[in-house]
Every structure is written in C-alpha cells, then in structure tokens.
N, C-alpha and C positions, 0 to 999 in steps of 0.2 A: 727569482732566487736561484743560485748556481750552491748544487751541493755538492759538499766535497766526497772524494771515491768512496764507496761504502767500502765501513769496515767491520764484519762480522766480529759476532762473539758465540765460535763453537760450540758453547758448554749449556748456553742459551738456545740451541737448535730442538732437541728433545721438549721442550716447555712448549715453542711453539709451534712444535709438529702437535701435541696433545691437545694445545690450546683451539690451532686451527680447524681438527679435527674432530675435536665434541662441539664447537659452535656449527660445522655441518649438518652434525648427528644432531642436535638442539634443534635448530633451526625448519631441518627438514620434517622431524619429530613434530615442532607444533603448527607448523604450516598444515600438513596432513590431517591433525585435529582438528583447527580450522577450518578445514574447508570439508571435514563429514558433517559437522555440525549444519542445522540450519538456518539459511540465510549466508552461509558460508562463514560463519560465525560472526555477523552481523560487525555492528560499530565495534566492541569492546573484542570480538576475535581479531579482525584486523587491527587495531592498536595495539592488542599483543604482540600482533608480528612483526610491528615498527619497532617497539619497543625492545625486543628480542633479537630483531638483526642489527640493531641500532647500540645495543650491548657487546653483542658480539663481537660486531666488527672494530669498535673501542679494543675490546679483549686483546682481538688478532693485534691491534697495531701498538698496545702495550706489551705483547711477547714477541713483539719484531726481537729477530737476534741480531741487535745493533748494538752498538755503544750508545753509550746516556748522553753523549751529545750531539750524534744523529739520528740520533731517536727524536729528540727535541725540537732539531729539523724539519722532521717529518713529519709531527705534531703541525708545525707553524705550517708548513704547506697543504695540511689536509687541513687544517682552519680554514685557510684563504678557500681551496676549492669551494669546501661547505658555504662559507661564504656568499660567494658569486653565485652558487647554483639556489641557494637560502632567496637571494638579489631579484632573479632574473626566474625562478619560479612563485614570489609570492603571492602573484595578482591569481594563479590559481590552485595551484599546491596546499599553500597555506591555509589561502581564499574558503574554499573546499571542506579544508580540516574545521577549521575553528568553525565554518558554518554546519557542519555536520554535527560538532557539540552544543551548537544554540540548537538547532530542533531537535536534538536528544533534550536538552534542558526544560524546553519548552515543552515539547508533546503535545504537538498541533496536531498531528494522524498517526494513527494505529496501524500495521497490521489490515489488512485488508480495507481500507478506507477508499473512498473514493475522492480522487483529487484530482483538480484542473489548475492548469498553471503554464501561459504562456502558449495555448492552443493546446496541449496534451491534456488526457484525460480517459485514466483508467481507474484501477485499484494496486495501492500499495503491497509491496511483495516481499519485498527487501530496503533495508533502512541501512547504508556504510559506511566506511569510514569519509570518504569522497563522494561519495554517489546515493542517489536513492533510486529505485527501480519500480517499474507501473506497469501491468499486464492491462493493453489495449484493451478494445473490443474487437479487435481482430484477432486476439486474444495472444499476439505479439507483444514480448516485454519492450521498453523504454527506458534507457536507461539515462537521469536528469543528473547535472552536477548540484550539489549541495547550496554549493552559490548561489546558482538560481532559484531554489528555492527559499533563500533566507532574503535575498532579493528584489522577489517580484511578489507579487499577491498572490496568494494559494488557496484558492476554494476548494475547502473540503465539506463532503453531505455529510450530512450530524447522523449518526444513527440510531437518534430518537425519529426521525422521518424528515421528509426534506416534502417541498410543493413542485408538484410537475403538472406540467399544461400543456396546452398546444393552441396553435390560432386555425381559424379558418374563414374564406370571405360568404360573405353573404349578399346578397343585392339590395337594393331600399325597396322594392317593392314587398320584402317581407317584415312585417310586424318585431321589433327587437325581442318583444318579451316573448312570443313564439320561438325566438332562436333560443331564445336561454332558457326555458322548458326543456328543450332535444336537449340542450349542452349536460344540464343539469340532470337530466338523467342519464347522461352516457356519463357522467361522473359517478355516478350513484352506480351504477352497473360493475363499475370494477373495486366497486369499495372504497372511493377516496374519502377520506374526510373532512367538513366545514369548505366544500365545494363552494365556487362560486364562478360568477362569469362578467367578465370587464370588457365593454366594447373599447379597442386599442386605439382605433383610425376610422374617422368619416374619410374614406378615399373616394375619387373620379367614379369610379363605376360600382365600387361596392362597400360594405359594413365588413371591421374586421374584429372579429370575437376573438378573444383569446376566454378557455376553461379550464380553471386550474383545483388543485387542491392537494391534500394533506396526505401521504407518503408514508405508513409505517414500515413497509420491506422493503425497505434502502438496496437489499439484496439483489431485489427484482426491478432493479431503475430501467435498465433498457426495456424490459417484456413487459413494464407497464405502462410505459408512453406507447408504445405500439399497440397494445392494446385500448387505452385512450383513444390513439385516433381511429380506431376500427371501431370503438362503439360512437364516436361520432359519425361517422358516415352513418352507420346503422338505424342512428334513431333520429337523425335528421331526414336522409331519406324515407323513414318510414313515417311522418309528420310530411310527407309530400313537399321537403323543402331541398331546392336545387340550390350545390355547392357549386356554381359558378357565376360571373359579375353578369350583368343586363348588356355590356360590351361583347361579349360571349353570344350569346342572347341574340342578338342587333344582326352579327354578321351570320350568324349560322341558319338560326331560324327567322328570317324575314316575314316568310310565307306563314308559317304556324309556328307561332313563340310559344310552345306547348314546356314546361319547363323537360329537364332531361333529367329520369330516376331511373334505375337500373329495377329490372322488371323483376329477379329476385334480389331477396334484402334478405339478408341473416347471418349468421355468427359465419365467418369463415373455421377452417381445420387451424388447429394448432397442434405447432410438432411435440412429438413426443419427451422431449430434454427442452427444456427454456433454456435462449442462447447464451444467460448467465451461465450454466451449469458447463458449456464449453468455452466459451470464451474468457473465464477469468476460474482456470480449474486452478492453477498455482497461487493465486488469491485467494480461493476461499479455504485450502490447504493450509497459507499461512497465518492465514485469521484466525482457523481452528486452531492450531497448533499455540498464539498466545494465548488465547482465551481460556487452554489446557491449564497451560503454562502457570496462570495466575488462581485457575481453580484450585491447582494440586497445593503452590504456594500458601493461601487459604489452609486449605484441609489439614497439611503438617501442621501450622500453626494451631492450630484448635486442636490436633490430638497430641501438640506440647504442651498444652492448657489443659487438657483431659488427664495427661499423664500427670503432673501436679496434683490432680483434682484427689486422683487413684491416693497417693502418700498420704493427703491430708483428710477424707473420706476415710471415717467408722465402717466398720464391717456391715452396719444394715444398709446404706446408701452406694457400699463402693461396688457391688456388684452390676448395678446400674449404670454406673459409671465407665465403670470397666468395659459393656456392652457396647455403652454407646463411642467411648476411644477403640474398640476391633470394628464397629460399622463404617467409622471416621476412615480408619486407617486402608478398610476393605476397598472405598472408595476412593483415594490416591490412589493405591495400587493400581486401581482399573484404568483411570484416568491414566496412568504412567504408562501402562502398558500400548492404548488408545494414542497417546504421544507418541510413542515409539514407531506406530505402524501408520502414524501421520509422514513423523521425519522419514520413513525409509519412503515414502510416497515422492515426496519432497525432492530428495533424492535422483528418484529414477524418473520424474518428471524433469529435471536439470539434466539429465546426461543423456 
C-alpha cells in the first residue's frame, strides 16, 4: 500500500505530545509494580501489562496529528502488520497465551508443587503469562512454555503424600521372604506408611525387589529416597545378606564365595540442612507466601462475618464477639506482616 505525503495537522501536535507521554509515564508506572510484586506479578500482572501497552499504543495512533484520512491509512496498515505478525506467531505466541489460561482455569499445581513433564522435574515457582518456571534439584530454575504443559502429561505429587521406593538385586540363593523382612523394615525405619515389597524380575543371575510405600512429607521427597536406600543397605547387610548377583560371586570369589558385607554397618552422618532446604529455597518461599495468601483471605472474611455479628449482637453476647473479630483481625495482621518479609525474601533471592 503506497501512502500519500503526510500531512500534519499542527493544532493536533499538543494532544499527542500529552497522549504519548502519559502512556510512557503509565506504562512504565505498572510495569515497575509488576515486577515488585511476587512472581513478577504472575499471570494476571503480565496481562495487565499487554493489556496496558496494547491501549496505549491504540491511544498514541489515535492522537497521531494527521488528517482523518491518513489516519485511516494508517489504521489499515497497522491492521495488516498485526495481522501477519497475529499469522506467523500463532503456533506459539498465542499457543502459550490461551494455554497459560487453561492451567489457570484448571489448577492442576500450586505454588510449590512438585512436577515432571517431559524429563524436567522440580517444584513450581512461578505460574505466567507464557511460561511456567520449576526450581530443579540442582536448585537451578527451568523455565517451560505453557504449551507444553497443556500438551504433554504432567505429573504432579499430591500433597496428601505420594509412594517412593527403590529396587535392589538380590541372588536365588537367598530365601525371598528373608529379603522382604530386611525391605520391610528398612521401610518402617523411615516411617513409610502401608509398606510393602514386590519382586519386579526373575533375571539371569539375580531377584529384583523393588520396596515401596506411603509418603506424607511430599517436602522431603529427595532426603527420603535417599534415606530409603541407606536403610536398605543397612538392614539387609545386617540379616547377613549380599547385594550382589552370584555372576558377581562366580568371577570374584571362585576360591572362597564367602558372601561380601561391609564389616561396619550403621546409620551413616547426615548433614546438617536436608538438601531440600537448599535446593528448592525459592519454592518453598513461594508455597509459603500462597498458602499466607489464602490464610489472610480466610481471616478477613470471617472478621467481615464477625463485624456483622458485632451490629446485630445484644450487649451481653457482643463483647464476645467483639473479642474474638480483634483475635481474627490480630491474626491477619501477623500473617500480613509474615508475607511481606516473605516477598522482600522473594525478591533478593531473584536479583
């Protein structure tokens, strides 16, 4: 499209010097709130700010000082643009957008949850407009397109508790119900609950156990598979039974197939921080920080119930009542306060 010479209309320049200039001032004004906020103001910040440069910039090209028929112009050719770029970004632009309002709609994971999807696998951090973010176990963030997860299947741990196990072999020369005794109490040692132990594979040279069970600190999912297999070793080795196959066995020990135990057997050291505690510190930052979130929510509510209670409450009952909406109310506060000194956490944990 060929446009004809631009022809100003001077009277129109003041409007859109003013126009241009408070959409700067706007723009950079909520961007800035945006991004103190935590999560960087999550889905609903970021659509503010589409929503807000996406007015704006409408503004600016309605206070263009043109004439009203190259204005009209202008219009038509910023359609087309939008257009093409609308065209040629949909498969992930869009893709992204609209799947980032299905898992807001749905609320498949929270706020620190732990999710796998497609080989990744951490805890939830951040929820955005395009993107969702996972602090590894390396305790490196991950940032996933939206798409892919409305896409592919997403395992997330319930946390009500989840079941963790682990395998290990055993040789035929040992008794099975003997190996599930050791299993079953190196289950019991770390507290699983409704344990139990499933022989997986008759293989070539050895029996393969897997022991599993029932999870309530979803929290502690890494430091308690680890500690699982460390009380298997422990209390298999201490039942005089060797964790390796009779192939093992064959070529090492010809001469004297004396099975091979480690001459001490006991709890090893564990450090002082579980490596939850550093590898997923922005996770459990932002799980606190909903969990605040929807206390405090609560709490107002019940002391706008309480405050009703106060108008419609006789003088012998309302002083009761009164007490318990200042205990309500004492408790937001604190919780508000508590949130605050989360987000500024938040924060300087991002910069």
């Amino acid at each position: 499209m060929v446009l004809p010479e631009p022809r100003f209309d001077p009277a129109a320049l003041p409007a859109f010097a003013v126009t241009f200039l408070v959409f700067l001032l706007v723009a950079a004004g909520v961007r800035k709130f945006v991004l103190s906020l935590p999560e960087r103001g999550g889905y609903r910040g970021q659509l503010v700010i589409f929503i807000v440069v996406t007015l704006g910039l409408l503004a600016v090209l309605i206070a263009l000082p043109l004439e009203d028929s190259l204005r009209g112009q202008v219009f038509q050719l910023v359609g087309l643009v939008l257009s093409a770029a609308v065209a040629l970004s949909s498969t992930t632009f869009l893709g992204n957008l609209i799947a980032g309002g299905m898992l807001r709609t749905i609320r498949h994971f929270e706020l620190g949850d732990w999710v796998r999807v497609e080989g990744h696998f951490g805890r939830v951090t951040e929820r955005g407009l395009l993107h969702t973010e996972i602090q590894t176990e390396d305790r490196d963030l991950t940032t996933l397109p939206n798409l892919l997860l409305a896409t592919h299947p997403v395992k997330v741990v319930r946390r009500s508790g989840t079941i963790i196990g682990a395998v290990v072999g055993i040789g035929y020369d040992v008794p099975h119900a003997r190996v599930e005794t050791s299993l079953l109490r190196a289950a019991a040692k770390i507290e699983l609950e409704d344990a139990f132990v499933a022989v997986k594979e008759l293989g070539d040279f050895a029996v393969t156990y897997r022991v599993a069970g029932k999870l309530g600190e979803v929290d502690r999912l890494i430091s308690r598979r680890s500690k699982l297999r460390r009380a298997m070793l422990d209390a298999l080795h201490e039942d005089g039974i060797e964790i390796m196959s009779p192939k093992f066995m064959n070529i090492l020990h010809r001469e004297a197939p004396a099975p091979v135990i480690p001459k001490e057997i006991g709890d090893g050291r564990e450090g002082a921080v579980a490596p939850e505690e550093v590898a997923f510190d922005k996770a459990d930052v932002a799980q606190g920080i909903e969990a605040k979130r929807a206390a405090i929510a609560e709490l107002e509510a019940k002391t706008a119930e309480l405050e009703k209670r106060v108008s419609s409450t006789k003088d012998e009952a309302k002083a009761a009542v009164e007490r318990e909406r200042d205990r309500v109310q004492a408790e937001a506060n604190r919780l508000k306060e508590e949130l605050q000194s989360d987000e500024d956490q938040l924060k300087d944990q991002e910069s």
